[in-house]
C-alpha positions in Angstrom: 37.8 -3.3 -18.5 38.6 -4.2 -15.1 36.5 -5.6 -12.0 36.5 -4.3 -8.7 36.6 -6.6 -5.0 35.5 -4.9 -2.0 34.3 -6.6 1.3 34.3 -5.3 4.8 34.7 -8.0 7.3 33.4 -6.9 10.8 31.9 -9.0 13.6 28.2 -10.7 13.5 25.8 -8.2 11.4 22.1 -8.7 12.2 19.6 -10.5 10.2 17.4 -8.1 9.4 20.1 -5.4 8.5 21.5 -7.4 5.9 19.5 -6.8 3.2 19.1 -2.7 3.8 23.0 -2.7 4.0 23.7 -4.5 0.3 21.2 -1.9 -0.9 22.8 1.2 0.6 26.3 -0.1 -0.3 25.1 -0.1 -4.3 23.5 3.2 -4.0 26.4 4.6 -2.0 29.4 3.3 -4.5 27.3 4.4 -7.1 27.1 7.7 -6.4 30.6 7.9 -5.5 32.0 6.9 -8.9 29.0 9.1 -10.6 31.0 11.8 -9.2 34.1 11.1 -11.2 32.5 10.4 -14.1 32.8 6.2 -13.7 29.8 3.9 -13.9 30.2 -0.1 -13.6 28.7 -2.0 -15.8 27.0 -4.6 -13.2 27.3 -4.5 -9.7 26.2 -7.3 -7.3 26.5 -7.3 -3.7 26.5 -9.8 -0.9 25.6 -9.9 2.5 26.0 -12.6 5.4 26.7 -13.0 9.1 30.3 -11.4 8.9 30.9 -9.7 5.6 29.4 -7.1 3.7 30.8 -7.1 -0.2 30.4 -5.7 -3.4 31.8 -7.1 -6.8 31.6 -4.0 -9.7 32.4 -5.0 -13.0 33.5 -3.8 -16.4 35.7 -0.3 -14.7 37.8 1.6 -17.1 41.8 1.8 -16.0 41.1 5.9 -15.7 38.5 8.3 -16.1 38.2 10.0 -19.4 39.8 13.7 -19.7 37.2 16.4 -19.7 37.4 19.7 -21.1 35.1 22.2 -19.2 34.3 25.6 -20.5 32.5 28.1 -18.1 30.9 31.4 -20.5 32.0 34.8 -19.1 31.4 38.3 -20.0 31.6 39.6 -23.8 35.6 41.1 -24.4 34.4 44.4 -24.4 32.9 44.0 -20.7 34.2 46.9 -18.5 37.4 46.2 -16.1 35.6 45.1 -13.1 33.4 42.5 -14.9 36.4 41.0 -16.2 38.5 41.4 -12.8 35.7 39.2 -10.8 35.3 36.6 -13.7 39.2 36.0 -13.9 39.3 35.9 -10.0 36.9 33.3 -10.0 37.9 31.1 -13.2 41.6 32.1 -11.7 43.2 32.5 -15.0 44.8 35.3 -17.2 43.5 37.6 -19.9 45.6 35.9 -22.0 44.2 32.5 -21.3 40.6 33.0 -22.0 39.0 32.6 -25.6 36.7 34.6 -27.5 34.3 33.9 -29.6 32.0 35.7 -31.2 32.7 38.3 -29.1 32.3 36.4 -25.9 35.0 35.7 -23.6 35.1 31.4 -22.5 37.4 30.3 -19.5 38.6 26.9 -21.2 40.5 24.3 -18.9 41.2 20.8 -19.4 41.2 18.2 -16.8 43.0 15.0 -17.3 41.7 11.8 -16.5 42.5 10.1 -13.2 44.0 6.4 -12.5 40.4 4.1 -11.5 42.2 3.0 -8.5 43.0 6.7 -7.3 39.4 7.3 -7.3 38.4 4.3 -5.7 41.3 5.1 -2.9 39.2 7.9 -2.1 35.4 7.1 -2.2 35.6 3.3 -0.3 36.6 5.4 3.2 33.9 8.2 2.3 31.4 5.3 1.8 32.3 3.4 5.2 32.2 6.8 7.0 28.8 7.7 5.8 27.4 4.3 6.0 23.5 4.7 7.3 22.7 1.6 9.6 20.2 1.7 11.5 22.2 1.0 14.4 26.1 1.4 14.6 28.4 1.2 17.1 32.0 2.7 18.2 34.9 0.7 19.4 38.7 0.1 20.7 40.5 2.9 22.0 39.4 5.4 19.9 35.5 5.4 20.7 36.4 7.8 23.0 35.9 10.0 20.5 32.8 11.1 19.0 34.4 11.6 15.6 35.6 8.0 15.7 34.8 5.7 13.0 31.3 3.9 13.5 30.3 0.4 11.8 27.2 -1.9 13.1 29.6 -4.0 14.8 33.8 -4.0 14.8 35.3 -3.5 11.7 37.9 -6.2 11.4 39.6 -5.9 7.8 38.5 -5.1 4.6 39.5 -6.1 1.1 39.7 -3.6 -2.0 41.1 -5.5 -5.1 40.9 -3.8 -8.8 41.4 -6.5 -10.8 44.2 -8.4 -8.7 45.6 -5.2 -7.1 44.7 -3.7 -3.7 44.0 -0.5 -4.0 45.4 1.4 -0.7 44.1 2.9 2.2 42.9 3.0 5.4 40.1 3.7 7.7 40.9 4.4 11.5 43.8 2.1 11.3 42.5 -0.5 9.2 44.7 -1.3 6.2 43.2 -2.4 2.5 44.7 -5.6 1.8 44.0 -9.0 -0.2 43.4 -11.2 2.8 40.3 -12.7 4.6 39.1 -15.4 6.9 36.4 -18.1 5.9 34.4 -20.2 8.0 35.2 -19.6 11.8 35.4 -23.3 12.8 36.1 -24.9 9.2 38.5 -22.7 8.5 39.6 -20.0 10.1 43.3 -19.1 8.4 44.1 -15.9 6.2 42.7 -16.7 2.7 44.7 -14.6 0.0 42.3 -13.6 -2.5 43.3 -13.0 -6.4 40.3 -11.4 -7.3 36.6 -10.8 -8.3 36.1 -13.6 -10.7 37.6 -16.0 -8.0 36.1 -14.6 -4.6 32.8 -16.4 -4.6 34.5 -19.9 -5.2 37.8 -19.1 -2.8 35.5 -18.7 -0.1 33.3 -21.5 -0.8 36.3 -23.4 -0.8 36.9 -22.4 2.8 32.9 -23.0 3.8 31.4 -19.7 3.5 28.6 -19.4 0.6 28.8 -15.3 0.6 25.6 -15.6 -2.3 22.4 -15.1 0.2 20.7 -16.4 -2.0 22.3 -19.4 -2.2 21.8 -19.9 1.1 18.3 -19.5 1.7 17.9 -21.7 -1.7 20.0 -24.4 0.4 17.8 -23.8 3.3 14.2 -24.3 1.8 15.3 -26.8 0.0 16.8 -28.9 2.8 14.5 -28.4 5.5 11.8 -29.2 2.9 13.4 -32.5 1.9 13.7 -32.9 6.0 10.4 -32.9 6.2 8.9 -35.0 3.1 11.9 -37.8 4.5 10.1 -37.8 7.6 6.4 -38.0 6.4 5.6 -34.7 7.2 4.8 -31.0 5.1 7.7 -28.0 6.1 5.0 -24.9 7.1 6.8 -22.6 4.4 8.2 -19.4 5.8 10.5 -17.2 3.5 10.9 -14.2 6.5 12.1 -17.4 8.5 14.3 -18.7 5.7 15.8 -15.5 5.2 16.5 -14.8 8.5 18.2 -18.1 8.8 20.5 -17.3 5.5 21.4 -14.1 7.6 22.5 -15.9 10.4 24.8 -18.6 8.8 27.7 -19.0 6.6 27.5 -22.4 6.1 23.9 -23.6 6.5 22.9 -26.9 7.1 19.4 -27.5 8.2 19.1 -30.4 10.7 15.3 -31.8 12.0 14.7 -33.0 15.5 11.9 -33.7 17.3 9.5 -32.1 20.8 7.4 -34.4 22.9 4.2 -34.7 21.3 2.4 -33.8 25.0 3.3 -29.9 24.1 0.9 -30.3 20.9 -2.0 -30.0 23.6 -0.9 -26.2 23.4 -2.5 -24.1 20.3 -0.5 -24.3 17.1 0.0 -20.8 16.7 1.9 -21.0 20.2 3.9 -23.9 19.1 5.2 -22.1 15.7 5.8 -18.3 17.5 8.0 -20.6 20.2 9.6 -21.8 17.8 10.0 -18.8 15.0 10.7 -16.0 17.7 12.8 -17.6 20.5 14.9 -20.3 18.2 14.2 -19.5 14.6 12.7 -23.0 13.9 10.8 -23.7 11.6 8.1 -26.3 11.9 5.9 -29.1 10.0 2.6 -30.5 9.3 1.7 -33.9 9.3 -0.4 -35.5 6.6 -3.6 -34.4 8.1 -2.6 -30.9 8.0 -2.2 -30.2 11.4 1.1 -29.6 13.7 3.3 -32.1 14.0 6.1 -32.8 16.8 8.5 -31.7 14.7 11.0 -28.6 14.0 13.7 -28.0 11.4 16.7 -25.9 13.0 19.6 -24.3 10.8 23.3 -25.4 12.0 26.5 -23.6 11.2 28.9 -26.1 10.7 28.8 -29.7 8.9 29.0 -31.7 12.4 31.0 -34.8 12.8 28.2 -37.0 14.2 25.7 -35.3 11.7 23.7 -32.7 13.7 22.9 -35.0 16.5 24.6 -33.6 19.7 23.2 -29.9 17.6 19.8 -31.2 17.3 19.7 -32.4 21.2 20.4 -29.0 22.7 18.4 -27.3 20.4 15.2 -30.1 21.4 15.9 -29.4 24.9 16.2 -25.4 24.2 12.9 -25.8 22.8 11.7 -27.6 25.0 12.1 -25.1 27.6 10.3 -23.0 25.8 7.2 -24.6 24.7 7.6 -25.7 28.4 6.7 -22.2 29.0 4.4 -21.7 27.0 1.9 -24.1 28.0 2.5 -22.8 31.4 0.8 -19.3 30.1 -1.7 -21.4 28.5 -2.9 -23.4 31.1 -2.7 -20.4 33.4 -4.9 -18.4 31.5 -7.5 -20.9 30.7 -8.2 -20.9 34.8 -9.6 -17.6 34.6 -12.5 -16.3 32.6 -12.9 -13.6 30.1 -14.9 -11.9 31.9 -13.0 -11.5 34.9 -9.9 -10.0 33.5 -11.9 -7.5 31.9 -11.7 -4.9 35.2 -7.5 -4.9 34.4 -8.2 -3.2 30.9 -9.0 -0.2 32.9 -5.3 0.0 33.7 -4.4 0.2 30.1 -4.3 3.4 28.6 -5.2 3.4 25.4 -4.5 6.9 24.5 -4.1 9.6 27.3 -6.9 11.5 25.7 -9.2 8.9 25.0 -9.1 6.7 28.3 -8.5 3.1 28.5 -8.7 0.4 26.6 -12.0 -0.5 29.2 -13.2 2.6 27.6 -13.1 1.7 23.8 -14.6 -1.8 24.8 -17.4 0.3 26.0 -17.8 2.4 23.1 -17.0 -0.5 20.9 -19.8 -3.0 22.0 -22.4 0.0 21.7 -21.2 0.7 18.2 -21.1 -3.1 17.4 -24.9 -3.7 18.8 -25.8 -0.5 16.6 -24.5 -2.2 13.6 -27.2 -4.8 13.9 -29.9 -2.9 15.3 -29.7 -0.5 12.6 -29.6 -3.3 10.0 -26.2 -2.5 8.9 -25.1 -5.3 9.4 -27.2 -8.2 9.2 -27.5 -12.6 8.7 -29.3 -12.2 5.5 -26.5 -13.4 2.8 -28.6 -10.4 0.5 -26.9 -8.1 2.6 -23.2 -10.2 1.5 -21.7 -9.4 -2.5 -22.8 -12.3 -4.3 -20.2 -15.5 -4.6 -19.0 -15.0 -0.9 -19.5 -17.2 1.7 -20.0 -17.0 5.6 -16.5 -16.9 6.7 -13.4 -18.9 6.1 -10.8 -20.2 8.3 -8.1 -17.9 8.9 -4.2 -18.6 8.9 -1.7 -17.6 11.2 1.7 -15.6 11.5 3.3 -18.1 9.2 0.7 -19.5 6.7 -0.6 -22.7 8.9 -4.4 -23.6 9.2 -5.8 -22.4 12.4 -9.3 -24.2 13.1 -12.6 -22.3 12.5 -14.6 -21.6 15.7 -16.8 -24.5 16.0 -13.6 -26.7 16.0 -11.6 -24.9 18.8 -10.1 -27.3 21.0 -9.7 -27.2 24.6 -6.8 -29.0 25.4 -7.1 -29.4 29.1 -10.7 -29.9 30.0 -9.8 -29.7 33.7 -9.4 -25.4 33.3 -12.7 -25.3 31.4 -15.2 -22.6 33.1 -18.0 -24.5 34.3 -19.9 -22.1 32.5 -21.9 -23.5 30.1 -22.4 -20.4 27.6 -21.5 -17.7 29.6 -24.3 -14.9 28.3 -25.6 -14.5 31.4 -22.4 -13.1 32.5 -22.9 -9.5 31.5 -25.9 -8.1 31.0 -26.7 -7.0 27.3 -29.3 -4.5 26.4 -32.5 -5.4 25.1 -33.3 -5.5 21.4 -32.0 -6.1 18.7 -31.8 -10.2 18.5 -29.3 -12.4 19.0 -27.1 -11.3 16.4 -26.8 -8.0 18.1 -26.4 -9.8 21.8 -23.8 -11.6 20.7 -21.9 -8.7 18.5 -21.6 -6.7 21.9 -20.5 -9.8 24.0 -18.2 -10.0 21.2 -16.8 -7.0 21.5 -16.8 -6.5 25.9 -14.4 -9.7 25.4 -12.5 -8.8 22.2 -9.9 -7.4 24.4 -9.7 -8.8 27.3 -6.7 -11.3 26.1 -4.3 -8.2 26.2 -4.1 -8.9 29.9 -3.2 -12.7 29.6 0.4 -14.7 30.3 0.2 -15.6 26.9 -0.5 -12.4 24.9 1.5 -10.5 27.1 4.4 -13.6 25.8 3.4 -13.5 22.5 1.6 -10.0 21.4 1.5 -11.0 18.2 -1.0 -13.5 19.1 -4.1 -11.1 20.6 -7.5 -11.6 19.2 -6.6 -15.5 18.7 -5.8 -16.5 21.9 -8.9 -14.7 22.8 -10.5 -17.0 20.5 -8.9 -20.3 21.9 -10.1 -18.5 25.8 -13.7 -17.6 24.5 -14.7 -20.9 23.2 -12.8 -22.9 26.0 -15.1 -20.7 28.5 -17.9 -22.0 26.6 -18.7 -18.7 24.7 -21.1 -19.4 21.4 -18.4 -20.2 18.5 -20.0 -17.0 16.2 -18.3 -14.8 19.4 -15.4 -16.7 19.7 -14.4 -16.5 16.0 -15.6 -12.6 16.4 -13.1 -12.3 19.6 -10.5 -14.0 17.5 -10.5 -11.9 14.2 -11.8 -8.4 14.9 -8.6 -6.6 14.3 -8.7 -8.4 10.6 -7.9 -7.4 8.2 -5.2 -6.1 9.4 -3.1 -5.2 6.2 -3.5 -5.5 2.4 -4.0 -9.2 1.1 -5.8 -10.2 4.7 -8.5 -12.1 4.9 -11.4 -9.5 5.3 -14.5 -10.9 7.8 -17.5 -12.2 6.5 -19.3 -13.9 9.3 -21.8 -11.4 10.7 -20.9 -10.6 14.2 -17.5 -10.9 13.3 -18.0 -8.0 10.8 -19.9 -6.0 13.2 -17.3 -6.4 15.7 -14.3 -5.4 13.2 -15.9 -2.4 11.9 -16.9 -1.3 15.0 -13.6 -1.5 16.2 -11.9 0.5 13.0 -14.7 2.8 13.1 -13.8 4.0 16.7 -10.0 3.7 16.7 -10.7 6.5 13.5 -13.3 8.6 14.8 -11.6 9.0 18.4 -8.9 10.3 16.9 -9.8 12.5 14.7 -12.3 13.4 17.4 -9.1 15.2 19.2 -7.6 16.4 16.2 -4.5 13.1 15.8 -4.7 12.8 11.9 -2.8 11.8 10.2 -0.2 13.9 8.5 2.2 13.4 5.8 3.8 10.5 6.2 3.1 10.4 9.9 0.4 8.0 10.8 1.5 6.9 14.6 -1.7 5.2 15.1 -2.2 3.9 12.1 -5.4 5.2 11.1 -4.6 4.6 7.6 -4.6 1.1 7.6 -7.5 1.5 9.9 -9.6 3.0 7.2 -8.5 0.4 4.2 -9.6 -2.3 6.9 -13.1 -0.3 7.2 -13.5 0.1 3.4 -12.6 -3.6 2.4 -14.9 -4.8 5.0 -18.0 -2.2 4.1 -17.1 -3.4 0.3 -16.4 -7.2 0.5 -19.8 -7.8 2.6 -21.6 -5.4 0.8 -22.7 -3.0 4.0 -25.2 -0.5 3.8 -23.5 2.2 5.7 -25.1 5.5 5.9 -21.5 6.8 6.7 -21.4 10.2 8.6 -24.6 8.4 10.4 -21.9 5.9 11.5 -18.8 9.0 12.3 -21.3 11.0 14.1 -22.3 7.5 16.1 -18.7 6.8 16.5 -17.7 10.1 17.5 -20.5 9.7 20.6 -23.4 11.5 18.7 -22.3 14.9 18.3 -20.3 15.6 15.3 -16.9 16.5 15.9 -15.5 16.6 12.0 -17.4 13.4 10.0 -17.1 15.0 7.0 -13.3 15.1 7.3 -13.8 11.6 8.5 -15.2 10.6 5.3 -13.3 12.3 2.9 -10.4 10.4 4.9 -12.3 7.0 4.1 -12.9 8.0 0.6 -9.2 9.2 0.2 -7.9 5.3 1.2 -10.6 4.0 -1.0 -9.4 6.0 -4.1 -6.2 4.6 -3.7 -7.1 1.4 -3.0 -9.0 1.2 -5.9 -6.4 2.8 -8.2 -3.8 0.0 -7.0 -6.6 -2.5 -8.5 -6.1 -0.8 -11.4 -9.5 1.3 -11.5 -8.5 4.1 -13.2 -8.3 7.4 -11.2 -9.9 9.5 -13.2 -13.2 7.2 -13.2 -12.9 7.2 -9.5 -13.0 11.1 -9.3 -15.7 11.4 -11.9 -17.5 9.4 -9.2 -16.8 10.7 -6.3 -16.9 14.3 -7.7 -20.9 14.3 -7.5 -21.0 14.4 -3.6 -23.5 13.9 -1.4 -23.2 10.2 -1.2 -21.9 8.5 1.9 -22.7 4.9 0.7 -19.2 3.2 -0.2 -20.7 0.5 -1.8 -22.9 2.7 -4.1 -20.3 4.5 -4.8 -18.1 1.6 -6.6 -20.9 0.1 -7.9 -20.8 3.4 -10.1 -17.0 3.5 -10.7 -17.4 0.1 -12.1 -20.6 0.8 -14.3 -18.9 3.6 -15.3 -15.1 1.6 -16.3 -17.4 -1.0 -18.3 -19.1 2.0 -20.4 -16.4 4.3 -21.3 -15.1 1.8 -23.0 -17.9 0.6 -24.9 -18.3 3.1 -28.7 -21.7 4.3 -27.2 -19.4 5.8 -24.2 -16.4 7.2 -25.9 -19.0 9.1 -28.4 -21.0 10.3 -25.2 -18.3 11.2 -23.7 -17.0 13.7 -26.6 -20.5 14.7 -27.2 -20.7 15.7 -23.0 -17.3 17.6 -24.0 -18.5 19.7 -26.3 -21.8 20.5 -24.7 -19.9 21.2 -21.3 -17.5 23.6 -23.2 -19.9 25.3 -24.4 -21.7 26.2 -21.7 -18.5 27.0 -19.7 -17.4 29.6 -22.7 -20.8 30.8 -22.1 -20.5 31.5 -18.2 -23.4 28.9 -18.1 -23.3 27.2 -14.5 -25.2 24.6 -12.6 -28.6 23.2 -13.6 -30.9 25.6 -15.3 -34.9 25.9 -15.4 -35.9 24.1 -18.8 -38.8 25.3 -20.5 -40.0 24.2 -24.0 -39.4 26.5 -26.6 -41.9 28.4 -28.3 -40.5 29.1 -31.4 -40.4 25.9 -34.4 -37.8 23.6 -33.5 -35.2 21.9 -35.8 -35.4 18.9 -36.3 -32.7 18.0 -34.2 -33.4 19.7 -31.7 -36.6 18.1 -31.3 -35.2 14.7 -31.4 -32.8 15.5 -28.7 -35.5 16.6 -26.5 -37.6 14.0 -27.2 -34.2 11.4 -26.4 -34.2 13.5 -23.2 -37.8 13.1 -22.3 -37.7 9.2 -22.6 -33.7 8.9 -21.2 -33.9 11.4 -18.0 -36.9 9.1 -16.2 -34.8 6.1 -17.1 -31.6 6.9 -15.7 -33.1 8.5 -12.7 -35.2 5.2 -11.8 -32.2 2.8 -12.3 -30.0 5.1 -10.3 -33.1 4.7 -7.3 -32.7 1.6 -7.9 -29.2 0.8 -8.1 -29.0 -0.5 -11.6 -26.3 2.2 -13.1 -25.9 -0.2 -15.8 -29.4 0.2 -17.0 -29.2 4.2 -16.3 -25.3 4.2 -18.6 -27.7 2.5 -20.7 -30.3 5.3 -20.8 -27.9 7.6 -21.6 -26.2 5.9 -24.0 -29.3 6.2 -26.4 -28.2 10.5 -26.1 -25.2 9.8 -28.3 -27.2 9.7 -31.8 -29.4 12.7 -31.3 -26.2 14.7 -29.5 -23.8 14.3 -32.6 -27.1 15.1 -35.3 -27.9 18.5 -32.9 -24.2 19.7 -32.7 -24.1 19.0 -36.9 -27.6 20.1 -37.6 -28.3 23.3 -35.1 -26.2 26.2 -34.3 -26.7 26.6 -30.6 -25.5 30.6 -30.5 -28.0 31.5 -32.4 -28.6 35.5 -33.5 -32.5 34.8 -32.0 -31.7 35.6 -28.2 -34.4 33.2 -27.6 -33.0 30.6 -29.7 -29.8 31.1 -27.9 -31.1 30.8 -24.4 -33.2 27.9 -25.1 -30.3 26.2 -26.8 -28.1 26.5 -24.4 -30.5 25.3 -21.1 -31.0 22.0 -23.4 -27.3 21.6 -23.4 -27.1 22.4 -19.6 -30.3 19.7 -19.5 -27.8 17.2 -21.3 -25.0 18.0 -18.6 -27.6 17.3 -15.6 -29.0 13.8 -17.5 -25.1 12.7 -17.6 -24.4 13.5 -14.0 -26.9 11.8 -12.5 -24.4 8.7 -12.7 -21.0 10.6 -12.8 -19.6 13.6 -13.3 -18.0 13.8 -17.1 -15.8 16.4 -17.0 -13.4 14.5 -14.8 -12.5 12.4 -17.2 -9.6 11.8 -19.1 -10.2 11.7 -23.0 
């Protein structure tokens, strides 16, 4: 067995392609050996900032000879049957076999030299390499048909074992040689082979093993930053990005002046994460410290120092900027840049973005008013608190409302509170005033120096502006989350206004657009009304809302009803799976959900999870089959749907008796701890049907010769069937 080299040396490959393009070069040599009949037995590949490589191992010498045999028509076919099969096998008579009176075109094909095939399929790979952005080059890009790599291809390397194996790709010749580092050292290396390529080109300062590097860069900059006193704010889509951009990494930590720590934190770590690809630290206290951890190229003669100076003052520059925006936008209040939102569009059927504040805030100050949403902790699922303090991009604390900070008091409104600066409608309380002042300023940051810097940071500079302006810190903390949570594994509101402001938000942003037919479809979801709906389901089910749902849609949809049953079976549909990748089992869910006519979410699990807890119990499992076998029944019997129950005239059996009796005392049960939400207590009830289900089915004989006995028999059953749905409907599931 032999291993295989290959590595394509081109100029700078981006970052973020690196990872895709070691993925796509497995799958693609893969596939092009499968086609000879090869497999490797390991392959590992590598990715950096100028080489892409792949190391297979354990390749035969050859591919194995194959004999294929392809069946034709029996030997006493007529002529023309045997004409088109021999034209297409393109043999003779003579060389087919027969057997058993069927004629077999037999031909064997040898095995082929490893190498050969790898001649062939290492230019079909380059040529039908998918990046995600390629370019053309040299004389030749002239042509359409020209070659087309990420960036110029400058050599590659194909070695089976410690021979090259030959050819070449729009002038590029297969060879043994590459380059390492480009300042350490930049002569031809000769490589000798797979076993040896990793350490030759350590020897000549490139680590090609990305994981090595970002192992050497968290571990570094971490030590960095424990040397200096302070905590590294971990940040793997950082470190990774940094192992994508160096050869030889070696992390080096400077210092900013500590005046730019007046400017939010969040600002301070996106400066330094987007523009430079810094990362930055904590001191012991936990918050931002005046210090940044860069990644270098090259081992510097003076250690880093000249690197870390330029890269201070580059930062600098930056953050220099930054508090610029801040400043700027903390002379001017909320309230006044919210006239400029009517020169967003928010979607050229739906208006502005002044528009959805509009219908936003009246949604939000609905919440409340109806109850909905409320400051009663009843209202919350039991164990949770108020709220907690988010994080940021990157994992750092960022202060809870009541701690904002303004840095610069001298551009704080003079305003003391600033409710008096729109006028709210009457009723409701001061939960639902300040839900809708919430919501007329959730936006209003989209229009700042600083958002329109940083977009990743709307909602929380909002947060930093409202309380600076004085706003009450329950509608700055709204202002600053309302777009959570924005994915899976988010922080999910809990603060009241907060909540009402949030759901309002997902609510319209779903109706709206289903409202003017944009659902989503397939795996199209432009506006991302999907993630839209989890965020509306985790918030109705993590604060345990009361939603009378199409009440909501219909509300949402401005109070004529434009499809909110779609709407909610779009909810539901994102629930289900939501719950099913909790590991709720689907079929549970759709016994649930089957029943219909509930638009309460949170009723709605508390069933599913009654109902998890039960079937597992013996009393379940035993209902279960018992439901089965009623259900069956009844189907085989064309029996559908409740039926009137009567009690029989004629002299019961004993059984039947008892199950009518178990009925009589289980029905009431169930239906009152359904009312009043207990569906353990009504499982309960109908667990005490299993012992007088299994003694009917061995003690009665339900199709009866006695029409009335029949009839009678068969409406208990049905009876049985309505008891069990009133929590769920058994014949969903599985068992």
């Amino acid at each position: 067995m032999t291993d295989f080299l290959l590595e394509l040396r081109s100029e700078e490959i981006p970052a973020r392609m690196q990872a895709g393009a070691r993925e796509n070069l497995a799958k693609l040599f893969t596939a092009e050996l499968a086609k000879a009949g090869l497999s490797a037995g390991e392959i590992v590949t590598y990715a950096g900032p100028r080489r892409l490589a792949l190391i297979a191992r354990g390749l035969p010498a050859a591919t194995e000879a194959v004999s294929e045999e392809v069946k034709g028509p029996r030997a006493s076919a007529p002529p023309q049957a045997l004409e088109g099969f021999l034209r297409k096998t393109g043999l003779s008579r003579e060389q087919l076999t027969e057997r058993d009176g069927v004629l077999f075109a037999i031909t064997e094909k040898p095995g082929r030299a490893t190498a050969q095939v790898l001649a062939e399929a290492i230019p079909a790979i380059v040529r039908a390499f998918p990046w995600p952005k390629s370019m053309r080059w040299g004389a030749e890009s002239a042509s359409t048909e020209s070659m087309r790599w990420v960036r110029p291809l400058h050599a590659i390397v194909a070695l089976f074992g410690a021979e090259v194996v030959p050819f070449a790709i729009a002038g590029i010749t297969s060879g043994n040689t590459t380059r390492g580092h480009r300042f350490h050292a930049p002569a031809e290396i000769v490589l000798t082979g797979a076993d040896t390529y990793v350490e030759q080109l350590r020897g000549a300062k490139v680590l090609v093993d990305q994981d090595e590097r970002a192992a050497i860069i968290r571990e570094r900059a971490s030590a960095l930053a424990a040397e200096a006193g302070l905590e590294l704010v971990e940040d793997e889509g950082l470190v990774a990005e940094n192992a994508g951009l160096t050869e030889w990494p070696v992390p080096l930590l400077g210092r900013f002046d500590e005046a730019y720590l007046d400017v939010p934190p969040e600002v301070i770590q996106l400066t330094a994460r987007v523009n430079q690809k810094y990362f930055v630290c904590r001191s012991g206290d936990g918050k931002l410290a005046n210090a940044f951890v860069c990644t270098a190229n090259i081992e510097a003669t003076d250690g880093g120092a000249k690197i870390v100076e330029g890269n201070g003052k580059v930062l600098a520059a930056r953050l220099s900027d930054a508090r610029f925006f801040y400043e700027t936008d903390l002379k001017t209040r909320l309230d006044e840049l919210r006239p400029k939102l009517e020169k967003i569009v928010f979607h050229e059927k739906l208006g502005t973005v002044a528009d959805k504040v509009e219908r936003v805030a009246k949604l939000a100050r609905w919440l409340v008013e109806e109850g909905i949403v409320t400051e009663s902790p009843s209202r919350r699922r039991e164990g949770l608190g108020e709220g907690s303090a988010p994080s940021d991009v990157a994992g750092a604390e960022v202060p809870p409302p009541s701690q904002f900070q303004v840095n610069d008091a001298p551009h704080r409104s003079g305003h003391a509170g600033g409710m008096t600066d729109l006028k709210l409608a009457s009723g409701g309380g001061e939960l639902a005033d300040l839900a809708e002042r919430a919501a007329y300023l959730a936006k209003a940051d989209l229009v700042t120096g600083m958002v329109g810097e940083f977009p990743e940071l709307q909602g929380l500079m909002g947060g930093y502006y409202a309380a600076a302006q004085g706003e009450d810190p329950r509608v700055a903390e709204a202002v600053r989350d309302h777009y959570k949570p924005v994915g899976q594994g988010d922080d999910v509101p809990t603060a009241p206004v907060t909540v009402a402001v949030a759901l309002a938000d997902k609510l319209d942003s779903v109706a709206q657009f289903f409202m003017v037919g944009l659902k989503p479809s397939g795996s199209k979801d432009p506006f991302a009304l999907r993630r839209a709906a989890l965020g509306i389901a985790s918030t109705i089910q993590q604060n345990g809302l009361r939603l009378p749902f199409y009440a909501a849609s219909i509300r949402a949809m401005g109070n004529v009803d434009h499809g909110s049953t779609e709407m909610m079976d779009f909810i539901i549909d994102r629930l289900k799976v939501q719950q099913r990748e909790a590991g709720v089992r689907h079929d549970l869910i759709d016994a649930v959900f089957a029943l219909g006519g509930e638009d309460d979410l949170v009723r709605l699990l508390a069933r599913v999870r009654a109902l998890q807890a039960f079937v597992t119990t013996d009393d379940g499992t035993n209902l279960l089959a018992g439901y089965k076998r009623a259900a069956n029944i009844l189907k085989k019997e064309g029996v559908e749907g409740d039926q009137a129950w009567t009690a029989p005239t004629y002299t019961l059996e004993p059984a039947e008796a008892d199950l009518i009796a178990a009925l009589d005392a289980a029905e009431p049960k169930a239906a009152q701890a359904v009312q009043a939400e207990d569906f353990e207590a009504a499982m309960a009830a109908l667990a005490s049907l299993r012992a007088p289900i299994d003694r009917f089915f061995d003690d009665v004989t339900v199709n009866d010769a006695d029409p009335a006995k029949r009839t009678a028999r068969l409406a208990l059953l049905a009876r049985v069937r309505a008891a069990v749905h009133t929590v769920a409907d058994f014949s969903r599931i599985e068992g």
